[in-house]
C-alpha positions as CSV (number, residue, x, y, z in Angstrom):
1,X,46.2,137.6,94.8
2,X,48.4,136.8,91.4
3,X,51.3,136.3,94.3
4,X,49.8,133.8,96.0
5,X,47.7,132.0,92.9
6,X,48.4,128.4,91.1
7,X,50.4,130.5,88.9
8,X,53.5,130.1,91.3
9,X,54.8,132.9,93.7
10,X,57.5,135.8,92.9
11,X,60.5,135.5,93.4
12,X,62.3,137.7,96.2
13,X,64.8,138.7,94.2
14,X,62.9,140.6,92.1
15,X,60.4,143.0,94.7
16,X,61.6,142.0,98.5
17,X,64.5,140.9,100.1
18,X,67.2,140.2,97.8
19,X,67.5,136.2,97.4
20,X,71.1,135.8,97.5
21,X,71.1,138.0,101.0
22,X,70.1,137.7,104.3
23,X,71.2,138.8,107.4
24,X,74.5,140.9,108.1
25,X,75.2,140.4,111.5
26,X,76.1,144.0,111.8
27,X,74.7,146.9,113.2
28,X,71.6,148.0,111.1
29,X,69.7,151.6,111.4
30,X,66.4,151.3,113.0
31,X,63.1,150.1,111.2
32,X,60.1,151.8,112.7
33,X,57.4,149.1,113.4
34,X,54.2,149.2,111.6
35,X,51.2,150.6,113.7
36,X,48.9,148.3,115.8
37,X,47.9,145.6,115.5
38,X,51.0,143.9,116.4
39,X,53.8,143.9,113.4
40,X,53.8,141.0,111.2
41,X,50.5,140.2,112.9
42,X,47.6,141.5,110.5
43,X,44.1,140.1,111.4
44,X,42.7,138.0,109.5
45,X,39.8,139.1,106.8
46,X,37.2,136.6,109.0
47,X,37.9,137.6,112.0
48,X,36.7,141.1,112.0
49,X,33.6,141.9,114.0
50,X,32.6,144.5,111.5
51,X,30.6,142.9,108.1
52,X,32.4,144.0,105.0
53,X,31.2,146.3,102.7
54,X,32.3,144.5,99.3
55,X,31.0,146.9,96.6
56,X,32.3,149.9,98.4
57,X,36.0,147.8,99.5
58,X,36.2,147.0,95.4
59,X,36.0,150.8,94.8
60,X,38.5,151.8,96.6
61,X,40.5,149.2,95.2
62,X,39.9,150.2,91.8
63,X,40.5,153.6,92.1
64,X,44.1,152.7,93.7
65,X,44.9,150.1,91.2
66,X,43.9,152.8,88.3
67,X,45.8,155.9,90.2
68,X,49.2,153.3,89.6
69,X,48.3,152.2,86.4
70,X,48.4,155.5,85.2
71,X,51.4,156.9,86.8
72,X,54.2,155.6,84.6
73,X,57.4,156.7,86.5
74,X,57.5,156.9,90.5
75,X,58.9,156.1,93.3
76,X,58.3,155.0,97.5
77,X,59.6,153.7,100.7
78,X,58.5,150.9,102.7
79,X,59.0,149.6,106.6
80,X,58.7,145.8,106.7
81,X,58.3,142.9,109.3
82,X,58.0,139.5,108.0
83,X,58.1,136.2,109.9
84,X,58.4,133.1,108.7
85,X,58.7,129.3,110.0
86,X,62.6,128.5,110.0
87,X,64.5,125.3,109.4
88,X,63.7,124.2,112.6
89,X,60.1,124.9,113.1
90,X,60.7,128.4,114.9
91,X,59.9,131.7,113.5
92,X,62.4,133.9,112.4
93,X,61.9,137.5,112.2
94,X,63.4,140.2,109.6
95,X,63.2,144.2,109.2
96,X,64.0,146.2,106.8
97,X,63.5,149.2,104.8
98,X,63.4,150.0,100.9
99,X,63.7,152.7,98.5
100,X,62.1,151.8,95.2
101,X,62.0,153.4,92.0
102,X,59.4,151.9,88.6
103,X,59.8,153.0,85.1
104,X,56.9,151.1,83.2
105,X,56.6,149.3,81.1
106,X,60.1,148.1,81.5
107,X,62.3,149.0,85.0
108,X,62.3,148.3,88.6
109,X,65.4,149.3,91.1
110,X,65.3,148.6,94.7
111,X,67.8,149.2,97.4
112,X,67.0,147.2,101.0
113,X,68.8,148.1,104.3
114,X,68.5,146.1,107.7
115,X,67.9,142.8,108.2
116,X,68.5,142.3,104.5
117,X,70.9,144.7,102.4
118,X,71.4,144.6,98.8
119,X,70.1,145.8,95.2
120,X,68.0,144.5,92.6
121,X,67.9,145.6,88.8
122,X,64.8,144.8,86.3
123,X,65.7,146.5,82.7
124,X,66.8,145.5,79.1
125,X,65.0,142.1,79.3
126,X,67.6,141.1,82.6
127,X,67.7,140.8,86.5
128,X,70.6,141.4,88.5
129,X,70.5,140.5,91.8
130,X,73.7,142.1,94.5
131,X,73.7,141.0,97.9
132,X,75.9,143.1,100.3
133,X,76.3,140.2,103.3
134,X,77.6,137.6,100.4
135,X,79.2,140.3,98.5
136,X,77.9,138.0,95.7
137,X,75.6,138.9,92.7
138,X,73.6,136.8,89.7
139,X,71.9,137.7,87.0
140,X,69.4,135.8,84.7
141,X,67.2,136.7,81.4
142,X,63.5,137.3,82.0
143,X,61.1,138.4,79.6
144,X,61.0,142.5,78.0
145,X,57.6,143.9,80.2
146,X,57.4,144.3,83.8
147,X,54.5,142.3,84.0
148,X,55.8,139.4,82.0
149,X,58.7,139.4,83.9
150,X,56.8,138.7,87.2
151,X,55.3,136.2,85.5
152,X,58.3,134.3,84.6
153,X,59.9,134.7,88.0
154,X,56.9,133.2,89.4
155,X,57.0,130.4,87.3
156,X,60.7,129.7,87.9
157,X,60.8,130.4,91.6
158,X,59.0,129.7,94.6
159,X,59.4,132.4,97.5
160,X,56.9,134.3,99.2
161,X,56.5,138.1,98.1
162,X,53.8,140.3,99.5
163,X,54.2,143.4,97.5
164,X,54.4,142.2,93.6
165,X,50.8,142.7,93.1
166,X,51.2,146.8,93.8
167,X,54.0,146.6,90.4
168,X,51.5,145.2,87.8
169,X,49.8,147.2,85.6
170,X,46.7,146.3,86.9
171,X,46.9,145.9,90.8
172,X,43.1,144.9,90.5
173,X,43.6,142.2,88.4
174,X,46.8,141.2,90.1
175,X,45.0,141.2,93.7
176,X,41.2,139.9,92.3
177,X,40.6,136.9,91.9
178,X,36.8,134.7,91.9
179,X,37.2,133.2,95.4
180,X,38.0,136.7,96.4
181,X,35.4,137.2,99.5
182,X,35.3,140.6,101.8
183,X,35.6,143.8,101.5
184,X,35.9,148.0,103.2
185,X,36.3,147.5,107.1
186,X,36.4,151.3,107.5
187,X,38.7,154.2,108.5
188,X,41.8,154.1,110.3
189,X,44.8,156.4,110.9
190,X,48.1,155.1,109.6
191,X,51.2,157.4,109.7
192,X,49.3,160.4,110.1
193,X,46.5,159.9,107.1
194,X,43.2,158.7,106.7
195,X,42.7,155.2,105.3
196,X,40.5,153.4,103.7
197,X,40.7,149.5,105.3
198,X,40.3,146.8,102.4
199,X,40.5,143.4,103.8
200,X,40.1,140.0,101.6
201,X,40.3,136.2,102.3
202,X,41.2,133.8,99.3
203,X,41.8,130.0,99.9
204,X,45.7,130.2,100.6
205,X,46.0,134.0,101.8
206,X,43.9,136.4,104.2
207,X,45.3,140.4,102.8
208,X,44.0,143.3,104.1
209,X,45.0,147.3,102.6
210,X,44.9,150.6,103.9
211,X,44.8,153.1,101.0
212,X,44.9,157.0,101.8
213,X,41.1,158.9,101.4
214,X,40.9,161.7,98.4
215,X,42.5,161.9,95.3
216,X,46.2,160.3,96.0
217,X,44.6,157.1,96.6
218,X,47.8,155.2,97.4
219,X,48.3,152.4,99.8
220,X,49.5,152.8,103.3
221,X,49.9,149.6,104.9
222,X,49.8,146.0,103.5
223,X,49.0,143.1,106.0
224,X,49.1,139.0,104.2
225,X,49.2,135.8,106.0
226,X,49.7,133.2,103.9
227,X,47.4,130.4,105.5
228,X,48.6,126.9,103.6
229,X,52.2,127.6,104.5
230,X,54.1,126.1,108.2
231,X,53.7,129.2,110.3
232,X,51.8,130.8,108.7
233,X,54.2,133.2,107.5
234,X,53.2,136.8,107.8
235,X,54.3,140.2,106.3
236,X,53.8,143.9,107.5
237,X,54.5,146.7,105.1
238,X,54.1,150.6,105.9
239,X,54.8,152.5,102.8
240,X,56.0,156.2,102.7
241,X,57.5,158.9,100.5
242,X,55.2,158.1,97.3
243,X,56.2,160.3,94.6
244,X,54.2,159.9,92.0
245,X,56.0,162.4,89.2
246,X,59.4,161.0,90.1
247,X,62.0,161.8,87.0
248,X,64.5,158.6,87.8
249,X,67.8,159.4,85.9
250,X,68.1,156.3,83.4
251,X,71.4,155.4,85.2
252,X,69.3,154.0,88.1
253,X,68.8,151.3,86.2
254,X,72.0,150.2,84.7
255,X,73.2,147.5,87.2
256,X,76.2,148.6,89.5
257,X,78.4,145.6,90.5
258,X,80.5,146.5,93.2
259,X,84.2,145.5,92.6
260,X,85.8,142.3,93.7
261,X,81.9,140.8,94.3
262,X,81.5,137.5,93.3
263,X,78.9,136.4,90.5
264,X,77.1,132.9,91.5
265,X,74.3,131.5,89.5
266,X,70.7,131.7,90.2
267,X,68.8,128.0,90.6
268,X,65.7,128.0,89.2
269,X,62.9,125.2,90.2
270,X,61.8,122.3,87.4
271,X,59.1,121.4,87.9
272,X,58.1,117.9,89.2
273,X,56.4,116.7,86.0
274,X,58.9,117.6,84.1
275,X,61.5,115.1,86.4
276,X,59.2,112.5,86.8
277,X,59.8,109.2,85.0
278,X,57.5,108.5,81.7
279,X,56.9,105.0,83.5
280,X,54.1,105.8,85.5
281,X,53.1,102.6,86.4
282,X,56.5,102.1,88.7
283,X,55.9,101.7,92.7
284,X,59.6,103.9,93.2
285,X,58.2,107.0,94.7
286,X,58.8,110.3,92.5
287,X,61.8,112.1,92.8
288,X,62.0,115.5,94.0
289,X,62.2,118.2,91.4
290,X,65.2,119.1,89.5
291,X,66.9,122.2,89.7
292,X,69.0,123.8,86.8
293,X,71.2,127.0,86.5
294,X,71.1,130.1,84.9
295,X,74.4,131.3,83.5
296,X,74.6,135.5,84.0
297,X,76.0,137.4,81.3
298,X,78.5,139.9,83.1
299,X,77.5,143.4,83.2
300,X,79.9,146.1,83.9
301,X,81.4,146.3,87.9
302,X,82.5,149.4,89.6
């Protein structure tokens, strides 16, 4: 998986929770829990009983990742669990729900509600980031192409994101990789539709897909554990309301700041061979890596 590759790993702000948010502490509405097993708990590739069918798993696959590559303009839902380790060593537990709307090659808009509640805007070569708890937002310049942009975030910041790979232009290529190793576990029911199970192991991640039978091959259910991390943190996503002939009004992409929100900067990551010192014969152990700033331009607030 691209998301989980040496390449780095996207940034939440861009395609999950909104990185500047977190959560509320007020009432939320309800987030229905993905179906078994547990939510937040996906097994793991090897530990299925069944063998898996690779050519007929990489099929499937291909004809999901080529169903979104050619659908330019569309929009879904999702129902998410994700756990991950805390600061002190316990997990910690977030739900939440999110309407999403692409515009390729160029626009992404997002609205979560729940744990996590906030927007996020991808157009005109800019992300803006608003997060309702902080009543804060940030914005930084990222390249013109969805795909580059992902690129770039991953290279400038290092969260966990389970779903970027679904935005590329070619899922296949963004989920693929050599040490890829499974394949089609078989048919299961998932919000009322047949699926098609797809589960992979890599070195650093276990991912496992349920995409609908017949002709709207779309994905159901997405299921990562991210094995090298303290944890090992885990996501659950059940996605609904695919509309795949969506006609987003171009407004849904122009960044709305709320009035009277703040606008903070967003810190990006150096990396650590950058900061090290040229002398690299010194016994002084390396420092940790830098941080810098980005400085937002302001867009309009409402």
């Amino acid at each position: 998986m691209k998301i989980a590759s040496d390449r780095g790993r996207l940034a939440a702000v861009l395609v999950a929770a909104v990185v500047v948010g977190g959560c509320t502490g007020q009432p939320k509405p309800p987030v229905p829990e993905p179906a078994a097993p547990k939510a937040g708990e996906p097994t793991a590739a090897a530990t299925k009983a069944v063998a898996p069918d690779r050519a007929k798993g990489d099929e499937i696959l291909k004809a999901m990742s080529t169903l979104l590559a050619e659908t330019q303009n569309f929009t879904f839902a999702t129902d998410e669990v994700h756990k991950r380790s805390g600061a002190n060593g316990q997990p910690v537990e977030r739900k939440f729900s999110r309407e999403l709307a692409v515009r390729r090659p160029d626009a992404v808009w997002f609205r979560s509600q729940g744990d996590r509640e906030g927007q996020v805007w991808y157009a005109d070569k800019k992300l803006t980031v608003v997060s309702d708890k902080n009543k804060t937002w940030a914005q930084a310049e990222v390249p013109a192409t969805l795909d580059e942009a992902m690129d770039d975030i991953a290279a400038r910041f290092d969260i966990l994101m389970p779903m970027a790979d679904l935005l590329y232009s070619s899922p296949w290529d963004a989920y693929m990789s050599a040490e890829s190793t499974g394949g089609w576990m078989g048919v299961e029911t998932i919000g009322g539709k047949q699926c098609h199970h797809i589960a992979y192991s890599q070195p650093v991640v276990d991912w496992e897909l349920w995409i609908a039978e017949g002709a709207e091959a779309l994905p159901c259910r997405l299921a990562i554990v991210y094995k090298n991390e303290p944890g090992p943190p885990r996501s659950d996503i059940l996605f609904r309301d695919w509309n795949r002939a969506a006609n987003s009004p171009a407004d849904r992409f122009v960044a709305a700041i709320p009035q009277g929100y703040e606008r903070i900067d967003i810190v990006e990551r150096v990396p650590a061979s950058e900061d090290a010192s040229a002398d690299t014969s010194a016994s002084v152990p390396a420092a940790p890596a830098a941080t810098a700033t980005v400085t937002p331009t302001e867009p309009s607030q409402k």
